[in-house]
VOGU-3710 file (C-alpha; in Angstrom, 3 decimals, decimal comma):
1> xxxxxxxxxx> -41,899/-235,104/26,443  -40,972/-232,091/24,531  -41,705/-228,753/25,618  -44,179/-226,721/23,777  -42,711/-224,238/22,053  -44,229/-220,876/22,402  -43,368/-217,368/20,886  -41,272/-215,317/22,529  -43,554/-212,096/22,996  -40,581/-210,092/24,820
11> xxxxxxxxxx> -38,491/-210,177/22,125  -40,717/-209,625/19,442  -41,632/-206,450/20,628  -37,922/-205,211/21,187  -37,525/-206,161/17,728  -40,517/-204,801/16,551  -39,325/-201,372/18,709  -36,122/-201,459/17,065  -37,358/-201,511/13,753  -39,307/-198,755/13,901
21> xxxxxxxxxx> -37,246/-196,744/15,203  -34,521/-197,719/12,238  -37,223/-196,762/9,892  -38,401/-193,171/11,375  -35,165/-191,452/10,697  -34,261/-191,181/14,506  -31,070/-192,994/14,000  -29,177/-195,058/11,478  -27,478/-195,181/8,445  -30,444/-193,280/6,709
31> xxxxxxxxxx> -30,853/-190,601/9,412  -31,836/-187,173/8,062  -32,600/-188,001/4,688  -36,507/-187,225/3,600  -38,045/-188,504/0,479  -37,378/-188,428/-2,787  -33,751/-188,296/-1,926  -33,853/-184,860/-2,123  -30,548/-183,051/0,176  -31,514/-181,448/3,267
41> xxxxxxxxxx> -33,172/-177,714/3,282  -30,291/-175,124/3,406  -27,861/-176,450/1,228  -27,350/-175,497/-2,304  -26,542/-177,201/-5,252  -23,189/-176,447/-6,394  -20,071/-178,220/-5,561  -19,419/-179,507/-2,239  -23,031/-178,393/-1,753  -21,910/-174,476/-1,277
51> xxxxxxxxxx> -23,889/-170,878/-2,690  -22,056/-168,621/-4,882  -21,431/-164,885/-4,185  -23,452/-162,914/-6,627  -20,747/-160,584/-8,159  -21,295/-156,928/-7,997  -20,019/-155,317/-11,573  -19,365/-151,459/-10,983  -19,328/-149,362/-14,435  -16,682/-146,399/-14,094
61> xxxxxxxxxx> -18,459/-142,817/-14,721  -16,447/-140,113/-16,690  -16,289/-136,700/-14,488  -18,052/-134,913/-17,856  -18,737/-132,020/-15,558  -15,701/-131,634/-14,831  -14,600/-132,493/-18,507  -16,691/-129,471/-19,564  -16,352/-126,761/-16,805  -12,472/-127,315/-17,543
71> xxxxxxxxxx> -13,021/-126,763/-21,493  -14,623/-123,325/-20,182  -12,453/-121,743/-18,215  -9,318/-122,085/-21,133  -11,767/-120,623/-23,958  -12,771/-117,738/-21,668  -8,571/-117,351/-20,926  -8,170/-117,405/-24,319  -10,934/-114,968/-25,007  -9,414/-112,295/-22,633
81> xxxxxxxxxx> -6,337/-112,475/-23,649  -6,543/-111,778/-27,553  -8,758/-109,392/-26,791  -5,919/-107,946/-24,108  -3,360/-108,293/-26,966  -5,315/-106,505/-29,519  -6,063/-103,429/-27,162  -2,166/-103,732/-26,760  -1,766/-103,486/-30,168  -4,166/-100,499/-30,701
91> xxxxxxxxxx> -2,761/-98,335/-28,236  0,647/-98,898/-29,627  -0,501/-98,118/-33,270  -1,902/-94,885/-32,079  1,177/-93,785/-30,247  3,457/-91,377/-32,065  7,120/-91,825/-32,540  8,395/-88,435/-34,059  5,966/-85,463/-34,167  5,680/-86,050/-38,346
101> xxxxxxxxxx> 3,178/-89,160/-37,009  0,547/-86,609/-35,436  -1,608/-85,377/-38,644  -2,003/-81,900/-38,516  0,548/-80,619/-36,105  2,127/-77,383/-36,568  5,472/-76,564/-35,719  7,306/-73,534/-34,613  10,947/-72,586/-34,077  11,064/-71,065/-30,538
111> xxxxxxxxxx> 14,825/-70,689/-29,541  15,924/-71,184/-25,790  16,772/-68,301/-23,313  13,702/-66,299/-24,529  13,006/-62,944/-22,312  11,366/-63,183/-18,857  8,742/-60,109/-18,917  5,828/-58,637/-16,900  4,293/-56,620/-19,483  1,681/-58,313/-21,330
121> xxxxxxxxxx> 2,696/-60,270/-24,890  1,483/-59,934/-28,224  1,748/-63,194/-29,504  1,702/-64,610/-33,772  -0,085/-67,959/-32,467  -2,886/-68,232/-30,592  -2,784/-69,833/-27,906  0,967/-69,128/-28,047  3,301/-71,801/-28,049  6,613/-70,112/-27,549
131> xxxxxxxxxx> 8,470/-66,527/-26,939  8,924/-63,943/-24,049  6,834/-65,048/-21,130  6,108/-64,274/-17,209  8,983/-64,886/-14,559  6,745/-67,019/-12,849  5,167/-70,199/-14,098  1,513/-71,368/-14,015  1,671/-74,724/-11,803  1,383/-77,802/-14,433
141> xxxxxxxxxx> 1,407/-80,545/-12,635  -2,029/-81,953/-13,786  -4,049/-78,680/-13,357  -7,259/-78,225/-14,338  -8,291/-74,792/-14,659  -11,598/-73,248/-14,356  -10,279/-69,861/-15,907  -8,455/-68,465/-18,798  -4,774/-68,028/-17,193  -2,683/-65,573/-17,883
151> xxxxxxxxxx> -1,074/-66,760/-21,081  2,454/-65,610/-20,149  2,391/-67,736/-17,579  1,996/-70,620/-19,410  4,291/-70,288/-22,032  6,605/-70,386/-18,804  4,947/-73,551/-18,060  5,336/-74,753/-21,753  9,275/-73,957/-21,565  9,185/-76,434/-18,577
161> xxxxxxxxxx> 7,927/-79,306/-20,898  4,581/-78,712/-19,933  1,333/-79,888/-22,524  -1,273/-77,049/-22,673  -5,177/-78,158/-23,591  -7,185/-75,222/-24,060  -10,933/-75,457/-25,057  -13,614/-72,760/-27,029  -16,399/-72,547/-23,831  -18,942/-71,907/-26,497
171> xxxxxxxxxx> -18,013/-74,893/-28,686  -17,243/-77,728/-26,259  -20,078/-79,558/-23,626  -19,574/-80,252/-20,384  -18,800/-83,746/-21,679  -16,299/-82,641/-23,696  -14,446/-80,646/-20,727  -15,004/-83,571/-18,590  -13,419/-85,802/-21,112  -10,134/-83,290/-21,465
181> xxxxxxxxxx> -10,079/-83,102/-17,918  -8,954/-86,733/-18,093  -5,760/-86,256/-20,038  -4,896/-83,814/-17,706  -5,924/-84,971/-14,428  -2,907/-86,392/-12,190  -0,574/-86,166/-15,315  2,570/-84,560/-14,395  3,713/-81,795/-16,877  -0,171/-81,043/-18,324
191> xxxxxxxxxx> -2,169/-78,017/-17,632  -5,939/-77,409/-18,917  -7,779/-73,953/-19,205  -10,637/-72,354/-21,286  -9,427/-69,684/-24,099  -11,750/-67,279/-24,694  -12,087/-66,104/-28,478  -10,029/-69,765/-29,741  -10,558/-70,416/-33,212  -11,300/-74,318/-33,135
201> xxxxxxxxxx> -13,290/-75,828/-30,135  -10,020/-77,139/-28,812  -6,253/-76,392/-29,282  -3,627/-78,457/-27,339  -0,200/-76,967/-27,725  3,962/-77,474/-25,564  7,089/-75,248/-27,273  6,904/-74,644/-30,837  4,499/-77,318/-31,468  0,294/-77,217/-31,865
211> xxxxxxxxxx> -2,532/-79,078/-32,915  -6,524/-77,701/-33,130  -8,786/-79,789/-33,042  -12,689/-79,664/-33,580  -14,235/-82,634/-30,896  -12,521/-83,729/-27,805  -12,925/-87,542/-28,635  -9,756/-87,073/-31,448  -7,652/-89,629/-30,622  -4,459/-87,306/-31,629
221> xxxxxxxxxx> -4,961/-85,442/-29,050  -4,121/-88,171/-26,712  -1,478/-88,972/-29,340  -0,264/-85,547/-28,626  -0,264/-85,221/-25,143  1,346/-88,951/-24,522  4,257/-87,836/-27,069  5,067/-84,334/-26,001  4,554/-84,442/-22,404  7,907/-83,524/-20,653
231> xxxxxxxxxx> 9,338/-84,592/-23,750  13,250/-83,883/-23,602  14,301/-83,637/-27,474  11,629/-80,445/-27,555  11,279/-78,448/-24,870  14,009/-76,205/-23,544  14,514/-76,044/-20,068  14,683/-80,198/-19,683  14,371/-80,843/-15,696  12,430/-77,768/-14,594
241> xxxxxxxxxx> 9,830/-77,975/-12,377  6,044/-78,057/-12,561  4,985/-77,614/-9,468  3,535/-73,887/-8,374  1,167/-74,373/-5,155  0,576/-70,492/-4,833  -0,526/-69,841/-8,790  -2,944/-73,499/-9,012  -4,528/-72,064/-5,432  -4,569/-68,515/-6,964
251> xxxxxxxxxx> -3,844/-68,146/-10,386  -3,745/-65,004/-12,142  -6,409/-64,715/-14,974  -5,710/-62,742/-18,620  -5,905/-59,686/-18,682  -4,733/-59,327/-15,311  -1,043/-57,936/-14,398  1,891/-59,873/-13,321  1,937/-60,734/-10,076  4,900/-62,523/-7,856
261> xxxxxxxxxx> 2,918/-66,261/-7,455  5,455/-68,907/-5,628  8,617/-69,466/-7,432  10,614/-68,164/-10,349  13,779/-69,059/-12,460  14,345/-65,763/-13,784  17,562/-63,473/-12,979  16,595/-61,503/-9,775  15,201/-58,308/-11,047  14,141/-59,203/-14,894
271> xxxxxxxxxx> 11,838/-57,269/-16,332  11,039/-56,092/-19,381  8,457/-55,750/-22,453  8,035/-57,585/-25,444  5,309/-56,800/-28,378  6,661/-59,948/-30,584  8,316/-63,173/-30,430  12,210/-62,882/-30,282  12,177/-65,800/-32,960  9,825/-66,115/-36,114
281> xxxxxxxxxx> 7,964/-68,999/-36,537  8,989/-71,707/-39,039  7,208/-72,774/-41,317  4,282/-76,026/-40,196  5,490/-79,034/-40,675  1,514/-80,017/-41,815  -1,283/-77,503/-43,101  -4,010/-80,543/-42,763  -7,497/-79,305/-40,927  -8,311/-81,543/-37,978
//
């Protein structure tokens, strides 16, 4: 007789085992997939399932700081030097190239070799500006006087090229003096002194030539000084010194009498008198008032 046939529990439950497992994602061809079909967490959706880089885009900022600052600093160049060039071009309009270009100059006609004396001078000009003088010089070598010097002594200064400012005391301020005192002041070849009884508040003078002047802030007196000063076309002993120590320490005061004060460049033993110049005056070269 035939055998029943009955199921085969053992295997039914390995297959049963098996399945399941297939179907929970464990293992298998459809491992790791979840549903929907969607692609596994993590991966993104452009090709070959990669991100892409969000790109950075960096704008370029001009340096206008810089820009401007720059634009600055050539205007203010620019700015200093026209205004350098036209100071430039002032001071060389004012300066004098012949003595015809100072307004109101008078000129003399002094000859050279005049008489070394110790008697007192009457002189045609005043302040004088040429004629017998003093054997000994008054020092000029940017000496500012407090007192009215001996005026023979510097017309010995003015044969040595020297310029010689003399003020009114009554019609100047002490900002005027200060303001003379400026020309005069470490300039080699100028003197400065008051002149009691002057005409004009101020009188600036070298050999055979003069200007007066009525306010300090004239700018031909600077014209003046700048042209004359040690000039060598007009002034006759060209090379001679300036320098006197013993007269700027001491210096002899008008009125007073001769006195031996540092060096000389006279003959030993001139002396003399003298009551007018040894040379008239020519005529001015201008008559114009100041």
């Amino acid at each position: 007789m035939p055998k029943d046939r009955t199921p085969d529990d053992g295997r039914a439950a390995r297959g049963q085992a098996r399945g399941g497992s297939t179907r929970s994602g464990a293992s298998g061809p459809g491992a790791g997939r979840t549903g929907g079909g969607r692609p596994p967490a993590g991966r993104g959706g452009g090709k070959g399932g990669r991100t892409r880089p969000t790109t950075t885009v960096v704008t370029q900022q001009r340096p206008w700081g810089l820009i401007a600052g720059a634009i600055v600093v050539v205007i203010f160049a620019v700015a200093v030097l026209t205004y350098a060039v036209v100071k430039v071009n002032q001071a060389n309009a004012l300066k004098a190239k012949s003595p015809s270009d100072i307004s109101g100059l008078q000129t003399y006609n002094y000859a050279a070799g005049q008489q070394h004396v110790t008697t007192p001078v009457t002189y045609k000009e005043s302040p004088p500006v040429g004629g017998p003088h003093d054997p000994y010089w008054a020092d000029c070598s940017g000496t500012v006087y407090s007192v009215d010097i001996r005026h023979e002594n510097a017309v010995h200064a003015l044969e040595h090229g020297a310029v010689w400012i003399t003020y009114n005391p009554a019609k100047v301020s002490k900002a005027d003096i200060a303001s003379l005192a400026k020309l005069v002041q470490g300039q080699p070849g100028r003197l400065m002194s008051p002149y009691a009884g002057l005409s004009s508040a101020i009188s600036v003078q070298s050999w055979n030539h003069q200007l007066k002047l009525s306010k300090a802030s004239d700018t031909r007196l600077k014209q003046f000084a700048d042209f004359f000063t040690t000039n060598p076309t007009y002034y006759p002993e060209v090379g001679a010194s300036c320098d006197q120590p013993q007269f700027k320490a001491s210096p002899i005061v008008q009125g007073q009498q001769s006195a031996a004060v540092g060096s000389t460049d006279a003959p030993s033993g001139a002396s003399g008198s003298a009551s007018a110049p040894a040379s008239s005056p020519a005529a001015p070269a201008s008559s114009s008032a100041p």
